[in-house]
PDB file of N, H, CA, C and O in Angstrom:
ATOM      1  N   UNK A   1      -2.207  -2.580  89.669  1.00  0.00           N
ATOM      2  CA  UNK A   1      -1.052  -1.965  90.281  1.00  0.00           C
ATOM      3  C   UNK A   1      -0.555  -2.804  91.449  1.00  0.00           C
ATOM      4  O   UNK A   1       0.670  -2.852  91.558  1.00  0.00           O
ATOM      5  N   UNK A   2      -1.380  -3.572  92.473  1.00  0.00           N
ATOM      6  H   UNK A   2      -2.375  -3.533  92.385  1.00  0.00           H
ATOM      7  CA  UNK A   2      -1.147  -4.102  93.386  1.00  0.00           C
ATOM      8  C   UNK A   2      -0.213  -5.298  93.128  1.00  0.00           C
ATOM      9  O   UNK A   2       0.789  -5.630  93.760  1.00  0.00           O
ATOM     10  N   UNK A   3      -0.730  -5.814  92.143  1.00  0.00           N
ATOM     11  H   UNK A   3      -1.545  -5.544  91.629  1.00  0.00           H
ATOM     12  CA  UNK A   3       0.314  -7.367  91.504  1.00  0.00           C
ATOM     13  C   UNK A   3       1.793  -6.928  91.609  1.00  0.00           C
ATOM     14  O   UNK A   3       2.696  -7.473  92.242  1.00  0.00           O
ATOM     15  N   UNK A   4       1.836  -5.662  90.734  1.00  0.00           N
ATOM     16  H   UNK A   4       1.102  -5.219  90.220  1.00  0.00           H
ATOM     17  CA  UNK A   4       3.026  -4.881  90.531  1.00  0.00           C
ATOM     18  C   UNK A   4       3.714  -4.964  91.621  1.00  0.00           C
ATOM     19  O   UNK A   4       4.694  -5.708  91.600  1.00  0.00           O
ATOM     20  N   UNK A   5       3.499  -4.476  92.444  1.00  0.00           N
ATOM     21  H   UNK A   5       2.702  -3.871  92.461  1.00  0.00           H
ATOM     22  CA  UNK A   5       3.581  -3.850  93.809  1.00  0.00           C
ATOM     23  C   UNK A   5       4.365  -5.170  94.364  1.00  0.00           C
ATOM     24  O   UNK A   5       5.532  -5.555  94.439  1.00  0.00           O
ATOM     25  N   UNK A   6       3.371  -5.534  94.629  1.00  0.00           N
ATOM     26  H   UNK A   6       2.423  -5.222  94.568  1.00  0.00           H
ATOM     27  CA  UNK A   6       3.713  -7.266  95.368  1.00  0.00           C
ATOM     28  C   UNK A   6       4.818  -7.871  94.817  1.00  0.00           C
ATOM     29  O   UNK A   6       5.627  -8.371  95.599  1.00  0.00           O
ATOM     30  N   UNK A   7       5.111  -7.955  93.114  1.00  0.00           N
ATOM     31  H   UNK A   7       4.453  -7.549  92.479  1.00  0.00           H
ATOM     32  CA  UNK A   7       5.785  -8.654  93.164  1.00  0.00           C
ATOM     33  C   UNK A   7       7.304  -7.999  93.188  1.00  0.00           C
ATOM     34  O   UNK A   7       8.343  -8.660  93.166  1.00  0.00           O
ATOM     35  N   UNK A   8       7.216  -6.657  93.234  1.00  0.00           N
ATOM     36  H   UNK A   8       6.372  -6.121  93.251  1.00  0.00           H
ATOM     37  CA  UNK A   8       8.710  -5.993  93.785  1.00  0.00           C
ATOM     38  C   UNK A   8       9.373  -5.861  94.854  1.00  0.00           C
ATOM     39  O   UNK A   8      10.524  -5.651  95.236  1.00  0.00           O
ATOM     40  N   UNK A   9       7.644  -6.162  95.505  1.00  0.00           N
ATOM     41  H   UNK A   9       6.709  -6.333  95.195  1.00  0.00           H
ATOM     42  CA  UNK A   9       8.113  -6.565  97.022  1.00  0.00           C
ATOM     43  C   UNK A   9       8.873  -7.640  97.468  1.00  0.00           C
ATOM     44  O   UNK A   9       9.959  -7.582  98.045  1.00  0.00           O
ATOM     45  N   UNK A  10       8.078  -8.860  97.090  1.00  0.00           N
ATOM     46  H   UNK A  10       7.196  -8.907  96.622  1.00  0.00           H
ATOM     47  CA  UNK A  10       8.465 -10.094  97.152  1.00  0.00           C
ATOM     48  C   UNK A  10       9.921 -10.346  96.414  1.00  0.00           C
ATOM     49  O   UNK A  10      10.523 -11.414  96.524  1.00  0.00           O
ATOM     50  N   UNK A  11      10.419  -9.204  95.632  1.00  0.00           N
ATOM     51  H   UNK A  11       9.930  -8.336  95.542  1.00  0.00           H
ATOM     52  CA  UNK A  11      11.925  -9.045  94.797  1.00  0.00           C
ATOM     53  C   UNK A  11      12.666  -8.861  95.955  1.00  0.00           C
ATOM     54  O   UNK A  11      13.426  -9.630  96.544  1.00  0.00           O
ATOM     55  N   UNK A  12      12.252  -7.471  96.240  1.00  0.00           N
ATOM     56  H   UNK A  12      11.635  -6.846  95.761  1.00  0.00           H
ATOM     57  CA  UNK A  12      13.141  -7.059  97.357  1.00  0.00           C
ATOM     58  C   UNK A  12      13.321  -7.674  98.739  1.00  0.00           C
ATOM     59  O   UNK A  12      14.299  -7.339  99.406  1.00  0.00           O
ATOM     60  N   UNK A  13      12.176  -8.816  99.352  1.00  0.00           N
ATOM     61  H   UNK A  13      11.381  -9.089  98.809  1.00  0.00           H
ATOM     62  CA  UNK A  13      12.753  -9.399 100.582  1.00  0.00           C
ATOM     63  C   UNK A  13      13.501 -10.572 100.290  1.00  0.00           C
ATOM     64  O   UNK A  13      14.156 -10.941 101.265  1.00  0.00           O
ATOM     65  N   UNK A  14      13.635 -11.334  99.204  1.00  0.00           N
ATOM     66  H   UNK A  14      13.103 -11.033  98.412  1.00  0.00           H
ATOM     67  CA  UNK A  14      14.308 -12.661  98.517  1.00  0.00           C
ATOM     68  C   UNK A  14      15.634 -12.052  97.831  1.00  0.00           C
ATOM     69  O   UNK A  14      16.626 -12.733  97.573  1.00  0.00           O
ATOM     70  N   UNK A  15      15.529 -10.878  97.611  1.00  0.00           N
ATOM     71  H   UNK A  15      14.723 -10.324  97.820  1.00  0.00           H
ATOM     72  CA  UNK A  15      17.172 -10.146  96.980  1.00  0.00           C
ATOM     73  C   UNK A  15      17.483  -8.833  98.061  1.00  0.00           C
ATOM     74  O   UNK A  15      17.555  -7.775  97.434  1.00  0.00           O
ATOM     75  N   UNK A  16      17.661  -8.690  99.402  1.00  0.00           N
ATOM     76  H   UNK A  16      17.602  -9.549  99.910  1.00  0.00           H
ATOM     77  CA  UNK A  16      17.953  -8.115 100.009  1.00  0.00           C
ATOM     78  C   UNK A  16      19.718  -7.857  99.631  1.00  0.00           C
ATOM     79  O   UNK A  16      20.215  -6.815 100.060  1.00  0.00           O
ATOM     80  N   UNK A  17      20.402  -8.607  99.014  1.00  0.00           N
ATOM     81  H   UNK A  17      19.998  -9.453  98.665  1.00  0.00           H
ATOM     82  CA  UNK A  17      21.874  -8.412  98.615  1.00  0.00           C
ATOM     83  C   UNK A  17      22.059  -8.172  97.682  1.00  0.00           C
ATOM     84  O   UNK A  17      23.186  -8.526  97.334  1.00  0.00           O
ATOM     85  N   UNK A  18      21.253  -7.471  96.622  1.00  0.00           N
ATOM     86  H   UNK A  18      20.338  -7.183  96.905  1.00  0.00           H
ATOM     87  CA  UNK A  18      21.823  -7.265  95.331  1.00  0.00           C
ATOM     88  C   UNK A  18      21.800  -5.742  94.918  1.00  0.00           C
ATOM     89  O   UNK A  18      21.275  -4.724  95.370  1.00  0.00           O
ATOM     90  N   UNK A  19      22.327  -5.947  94.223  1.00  0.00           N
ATOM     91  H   UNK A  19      22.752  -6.774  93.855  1.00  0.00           H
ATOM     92  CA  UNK A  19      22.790  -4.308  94.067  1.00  0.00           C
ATOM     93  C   UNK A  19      21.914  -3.364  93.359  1.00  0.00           C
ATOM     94  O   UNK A  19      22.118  -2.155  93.253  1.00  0.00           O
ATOM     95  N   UNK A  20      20.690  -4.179  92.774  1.00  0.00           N
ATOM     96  H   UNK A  20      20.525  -5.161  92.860  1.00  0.00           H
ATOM     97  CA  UNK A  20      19.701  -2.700  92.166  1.00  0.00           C
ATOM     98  C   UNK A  20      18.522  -2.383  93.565  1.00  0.00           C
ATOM     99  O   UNK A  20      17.628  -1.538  93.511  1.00  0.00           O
ATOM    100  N   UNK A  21      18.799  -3.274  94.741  1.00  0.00           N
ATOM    101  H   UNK A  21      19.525  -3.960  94.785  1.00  0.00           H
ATOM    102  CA  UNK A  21      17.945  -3.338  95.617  1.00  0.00           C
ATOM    103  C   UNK A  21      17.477  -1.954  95.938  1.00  0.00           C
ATOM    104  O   UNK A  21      16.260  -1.780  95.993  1.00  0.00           O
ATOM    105  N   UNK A  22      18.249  -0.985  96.149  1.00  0.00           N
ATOM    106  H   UNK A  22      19.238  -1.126  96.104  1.00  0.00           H
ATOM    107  CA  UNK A  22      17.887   0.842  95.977  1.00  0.00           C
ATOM    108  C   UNK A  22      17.190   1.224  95.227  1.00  0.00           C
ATOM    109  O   UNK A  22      16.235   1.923  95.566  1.00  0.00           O
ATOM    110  N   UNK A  23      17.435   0.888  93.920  1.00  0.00           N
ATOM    111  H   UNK A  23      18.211   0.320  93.645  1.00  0.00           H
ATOM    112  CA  UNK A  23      16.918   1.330  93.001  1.00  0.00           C
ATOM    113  C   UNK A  23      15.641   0.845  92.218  1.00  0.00           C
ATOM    114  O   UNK A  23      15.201   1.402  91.213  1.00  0.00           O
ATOM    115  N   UNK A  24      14.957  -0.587  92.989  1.00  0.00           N
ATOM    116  H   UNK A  24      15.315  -1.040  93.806  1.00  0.00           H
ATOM    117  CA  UNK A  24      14.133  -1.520  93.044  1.00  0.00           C
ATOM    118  C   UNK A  24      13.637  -0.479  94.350  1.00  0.00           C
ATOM    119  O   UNK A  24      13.258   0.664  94.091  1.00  0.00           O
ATOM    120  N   UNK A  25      13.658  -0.726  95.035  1.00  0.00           N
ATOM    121  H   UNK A  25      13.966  -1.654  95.246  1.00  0.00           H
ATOM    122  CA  UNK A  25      13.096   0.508  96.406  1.00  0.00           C
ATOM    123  C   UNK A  25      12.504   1.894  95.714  1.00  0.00           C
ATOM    124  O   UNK A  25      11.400   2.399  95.918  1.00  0.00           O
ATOM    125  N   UNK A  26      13.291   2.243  95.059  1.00  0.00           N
ATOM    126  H   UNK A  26      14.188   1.832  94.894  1.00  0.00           H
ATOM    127  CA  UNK A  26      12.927   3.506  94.990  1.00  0.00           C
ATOM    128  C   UNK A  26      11.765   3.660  93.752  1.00  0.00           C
ATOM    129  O   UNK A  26      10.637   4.150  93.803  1.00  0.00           O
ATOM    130  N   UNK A  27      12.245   3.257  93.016  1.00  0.00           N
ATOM    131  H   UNK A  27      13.162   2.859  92.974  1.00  0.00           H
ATOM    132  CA  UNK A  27      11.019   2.326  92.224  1.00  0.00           C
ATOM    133  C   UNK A  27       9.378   2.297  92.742  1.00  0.00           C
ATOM    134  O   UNK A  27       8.344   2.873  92.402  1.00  0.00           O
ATOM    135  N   UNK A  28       9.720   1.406  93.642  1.00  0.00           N
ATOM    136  H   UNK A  28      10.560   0.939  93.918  1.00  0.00           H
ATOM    137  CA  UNK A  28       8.070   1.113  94.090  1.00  0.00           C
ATOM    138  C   UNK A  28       7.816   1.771  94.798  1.00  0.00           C
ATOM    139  O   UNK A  28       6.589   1.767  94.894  1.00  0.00           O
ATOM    140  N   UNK A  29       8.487   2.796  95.815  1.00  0.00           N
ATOM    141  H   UNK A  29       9.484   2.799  95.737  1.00  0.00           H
ATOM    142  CA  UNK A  29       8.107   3.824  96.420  1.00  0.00           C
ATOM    143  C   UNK A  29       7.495   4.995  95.722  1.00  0.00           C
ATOM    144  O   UNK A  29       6.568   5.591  96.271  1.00  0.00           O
ATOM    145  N   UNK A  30       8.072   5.477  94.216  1.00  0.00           N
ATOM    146  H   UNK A  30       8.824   4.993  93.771  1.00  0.00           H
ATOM    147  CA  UNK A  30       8.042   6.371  93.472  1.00  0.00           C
ATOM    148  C   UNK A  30       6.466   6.071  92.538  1.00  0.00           C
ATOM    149  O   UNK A  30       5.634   6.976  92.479  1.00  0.00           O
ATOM    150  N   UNK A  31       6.283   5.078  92.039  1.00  0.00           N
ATOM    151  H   UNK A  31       6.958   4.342  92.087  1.00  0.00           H
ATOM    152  CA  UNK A  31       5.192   4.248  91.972  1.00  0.00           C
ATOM    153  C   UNK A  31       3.621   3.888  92.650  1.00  0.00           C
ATOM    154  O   UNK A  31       2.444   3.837  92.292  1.00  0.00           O
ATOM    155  N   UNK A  32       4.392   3.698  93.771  1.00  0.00           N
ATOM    156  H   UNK A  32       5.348   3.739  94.062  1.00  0.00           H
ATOM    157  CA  UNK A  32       2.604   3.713  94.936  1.00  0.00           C
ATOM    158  C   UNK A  32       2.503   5.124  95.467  1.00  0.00           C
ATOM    159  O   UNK A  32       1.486   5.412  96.097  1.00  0.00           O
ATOM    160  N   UNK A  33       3.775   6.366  95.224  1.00  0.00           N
ATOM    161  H   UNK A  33       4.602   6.132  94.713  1.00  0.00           H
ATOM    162  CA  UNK A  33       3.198   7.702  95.840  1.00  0.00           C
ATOM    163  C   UNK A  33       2.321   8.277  94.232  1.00  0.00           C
ATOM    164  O   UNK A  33       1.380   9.059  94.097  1.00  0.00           O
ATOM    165  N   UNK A  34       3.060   7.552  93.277  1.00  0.00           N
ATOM    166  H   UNK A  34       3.825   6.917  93.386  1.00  0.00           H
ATOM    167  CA  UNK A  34       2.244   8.410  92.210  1.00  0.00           C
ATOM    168  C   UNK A  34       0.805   8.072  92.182  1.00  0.00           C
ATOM    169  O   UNK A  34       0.002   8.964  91.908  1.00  0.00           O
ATOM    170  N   UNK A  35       0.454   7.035  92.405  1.00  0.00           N
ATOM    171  H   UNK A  35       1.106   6.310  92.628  1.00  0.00           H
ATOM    172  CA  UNK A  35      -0.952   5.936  91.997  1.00  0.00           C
ATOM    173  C   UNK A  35      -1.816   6.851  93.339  1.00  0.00           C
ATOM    174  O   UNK A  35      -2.937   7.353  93.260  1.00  0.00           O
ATOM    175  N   UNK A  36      -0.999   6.857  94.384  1.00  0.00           N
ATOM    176  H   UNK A  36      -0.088   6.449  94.449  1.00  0.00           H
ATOM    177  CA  UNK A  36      -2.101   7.338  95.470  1.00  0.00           C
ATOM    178  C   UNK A  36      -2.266   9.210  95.347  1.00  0.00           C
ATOM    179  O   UNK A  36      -3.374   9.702  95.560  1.00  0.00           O
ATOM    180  N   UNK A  37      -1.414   9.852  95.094  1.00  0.00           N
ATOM    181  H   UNK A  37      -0.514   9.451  94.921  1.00  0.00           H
ATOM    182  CA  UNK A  37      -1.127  10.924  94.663  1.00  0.00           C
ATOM    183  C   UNK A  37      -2.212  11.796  93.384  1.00  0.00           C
ATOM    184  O   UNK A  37      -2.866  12.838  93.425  1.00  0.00           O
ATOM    185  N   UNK A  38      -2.007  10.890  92.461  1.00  0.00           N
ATOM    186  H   UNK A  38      -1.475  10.043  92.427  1.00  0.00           H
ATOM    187  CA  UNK A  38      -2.438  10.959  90.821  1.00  0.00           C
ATOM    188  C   UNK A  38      -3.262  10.050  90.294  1.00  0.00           C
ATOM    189  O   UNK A  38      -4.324  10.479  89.845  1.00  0.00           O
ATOM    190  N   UNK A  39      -3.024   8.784  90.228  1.00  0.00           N
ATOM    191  H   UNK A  39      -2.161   8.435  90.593  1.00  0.00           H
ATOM    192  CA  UNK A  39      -3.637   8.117  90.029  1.00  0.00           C
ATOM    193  C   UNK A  39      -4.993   7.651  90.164  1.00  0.00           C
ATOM    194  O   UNK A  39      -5.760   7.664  89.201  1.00  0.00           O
ATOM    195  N   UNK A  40      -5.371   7.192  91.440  1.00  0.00           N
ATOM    196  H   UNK A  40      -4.748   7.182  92.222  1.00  0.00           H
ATOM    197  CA  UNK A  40      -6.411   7.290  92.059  1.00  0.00           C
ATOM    198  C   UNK A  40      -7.714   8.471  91.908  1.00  0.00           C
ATOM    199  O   UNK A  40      -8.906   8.325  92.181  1.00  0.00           O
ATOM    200  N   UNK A  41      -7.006   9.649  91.381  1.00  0.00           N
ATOM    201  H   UNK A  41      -6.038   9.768  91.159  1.00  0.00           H
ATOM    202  CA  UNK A  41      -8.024  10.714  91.204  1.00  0.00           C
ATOM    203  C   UNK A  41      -9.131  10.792  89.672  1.00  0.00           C
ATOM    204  O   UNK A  41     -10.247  11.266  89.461  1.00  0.00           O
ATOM    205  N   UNK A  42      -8.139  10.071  88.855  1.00  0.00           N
ATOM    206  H   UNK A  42      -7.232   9.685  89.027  1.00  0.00           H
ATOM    207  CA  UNK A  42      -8.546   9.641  87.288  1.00  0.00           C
ATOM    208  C   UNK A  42      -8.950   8.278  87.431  1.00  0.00           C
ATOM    209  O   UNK A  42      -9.860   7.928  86.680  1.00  0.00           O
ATOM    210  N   UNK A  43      -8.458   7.377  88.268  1.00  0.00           N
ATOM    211  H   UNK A  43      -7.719   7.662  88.878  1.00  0.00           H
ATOM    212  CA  UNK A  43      -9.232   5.591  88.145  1.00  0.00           C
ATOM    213  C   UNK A  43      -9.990   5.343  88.968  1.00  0.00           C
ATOM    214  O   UNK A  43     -10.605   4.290  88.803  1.00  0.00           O
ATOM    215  N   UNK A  44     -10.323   6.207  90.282  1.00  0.00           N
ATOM    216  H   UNK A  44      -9.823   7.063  90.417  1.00  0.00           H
ATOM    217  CA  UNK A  44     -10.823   5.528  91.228  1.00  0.00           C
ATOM    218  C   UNK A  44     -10.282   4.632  92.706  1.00  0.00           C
ATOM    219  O   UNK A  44      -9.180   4.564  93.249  1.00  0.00           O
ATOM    220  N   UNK A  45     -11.182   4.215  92.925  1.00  0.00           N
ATOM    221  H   UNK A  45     -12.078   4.269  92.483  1.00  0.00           H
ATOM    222  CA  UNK A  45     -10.327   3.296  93.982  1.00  0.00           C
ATOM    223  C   UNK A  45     -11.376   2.175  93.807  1.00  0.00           C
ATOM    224  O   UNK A  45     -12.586   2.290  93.615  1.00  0.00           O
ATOM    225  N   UNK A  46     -10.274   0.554  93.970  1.00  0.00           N
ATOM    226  H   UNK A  46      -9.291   0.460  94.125  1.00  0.00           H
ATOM    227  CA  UNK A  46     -10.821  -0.768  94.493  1.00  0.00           C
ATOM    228  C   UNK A  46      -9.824  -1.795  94.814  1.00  0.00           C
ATOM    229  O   UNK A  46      -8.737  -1.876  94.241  1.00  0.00           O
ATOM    230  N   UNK A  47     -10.228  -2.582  95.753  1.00  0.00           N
ATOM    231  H   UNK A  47     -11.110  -2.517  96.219  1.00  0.00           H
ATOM    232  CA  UNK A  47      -9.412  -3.195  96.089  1.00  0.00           C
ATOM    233  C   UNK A  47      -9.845  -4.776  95.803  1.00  0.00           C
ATOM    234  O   UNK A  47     -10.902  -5.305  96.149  1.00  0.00           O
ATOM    235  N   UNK A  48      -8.832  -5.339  95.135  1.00  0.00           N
ATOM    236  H   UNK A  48      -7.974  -4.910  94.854  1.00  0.00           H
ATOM    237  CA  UNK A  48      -9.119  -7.157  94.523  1.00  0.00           C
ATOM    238  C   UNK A  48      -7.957  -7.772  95.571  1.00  0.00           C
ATOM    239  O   UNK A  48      -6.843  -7.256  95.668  1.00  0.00           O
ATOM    240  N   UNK A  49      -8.346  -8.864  96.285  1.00  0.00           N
ATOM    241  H   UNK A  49      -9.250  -9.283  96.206  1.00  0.00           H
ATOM    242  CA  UNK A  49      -7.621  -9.871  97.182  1.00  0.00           C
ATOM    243  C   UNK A  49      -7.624 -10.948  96.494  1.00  0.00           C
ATOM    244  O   UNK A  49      -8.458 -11.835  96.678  1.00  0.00           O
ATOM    245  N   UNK A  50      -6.693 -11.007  95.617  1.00  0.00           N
ATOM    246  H   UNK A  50      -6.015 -10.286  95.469  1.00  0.00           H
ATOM    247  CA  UNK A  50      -6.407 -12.341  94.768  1.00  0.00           C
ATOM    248  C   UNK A  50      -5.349 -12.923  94.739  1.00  0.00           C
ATOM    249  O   UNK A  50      -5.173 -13.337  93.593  1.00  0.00           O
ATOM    250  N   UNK A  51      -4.243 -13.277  95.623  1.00  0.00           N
ATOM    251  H   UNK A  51      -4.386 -12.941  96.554  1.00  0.00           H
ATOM    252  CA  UNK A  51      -3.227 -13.557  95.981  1.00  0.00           C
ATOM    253  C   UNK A  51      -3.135 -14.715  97.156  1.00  0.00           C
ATOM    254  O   UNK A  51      -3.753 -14.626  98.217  1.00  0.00           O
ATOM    255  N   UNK A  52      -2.271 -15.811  96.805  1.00  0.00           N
ATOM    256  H   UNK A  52      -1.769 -15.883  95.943  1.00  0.00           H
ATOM    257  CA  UNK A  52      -2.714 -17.060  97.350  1.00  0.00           C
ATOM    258  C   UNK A  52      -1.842 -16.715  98.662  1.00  0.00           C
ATOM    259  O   UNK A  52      -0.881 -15.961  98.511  1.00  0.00           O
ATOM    260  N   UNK A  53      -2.110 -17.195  99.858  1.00  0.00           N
ATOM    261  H   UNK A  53      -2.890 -17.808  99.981  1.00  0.00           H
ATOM    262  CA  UNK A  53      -1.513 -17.500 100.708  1.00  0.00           C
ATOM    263  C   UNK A  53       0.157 -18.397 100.628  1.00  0.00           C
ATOM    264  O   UNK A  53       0.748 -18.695 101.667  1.00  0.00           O
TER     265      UNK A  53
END
């Protein structure tokens, strides 16, 4: 989920002018409340730091 995450992030600060940017927002907001919400209760929790500098 985190990759996910990251890389909508990394969408949204490199496309701050485009027009699904809301809807890219709302997206990953709607997304990390479900995972922490729901998710997490059926998978667990862990955290992998695999992302290059």
């Amino acid at each position: 989920m985190a990759s996910q995450w990251w890389t909508l992030s990394d969408w949204l600060r490199d496309n701050p002018d485009d027009a699904d940017v809301e809807e890219v927002r709302d997206f990953l907001e709607r997304c990390r409340r479900s995972h922490v919400e729901y998710g997490r209760r059926h998978l667990g929790w862990g955290v992998f730091v695999l992302r290059r500098r």
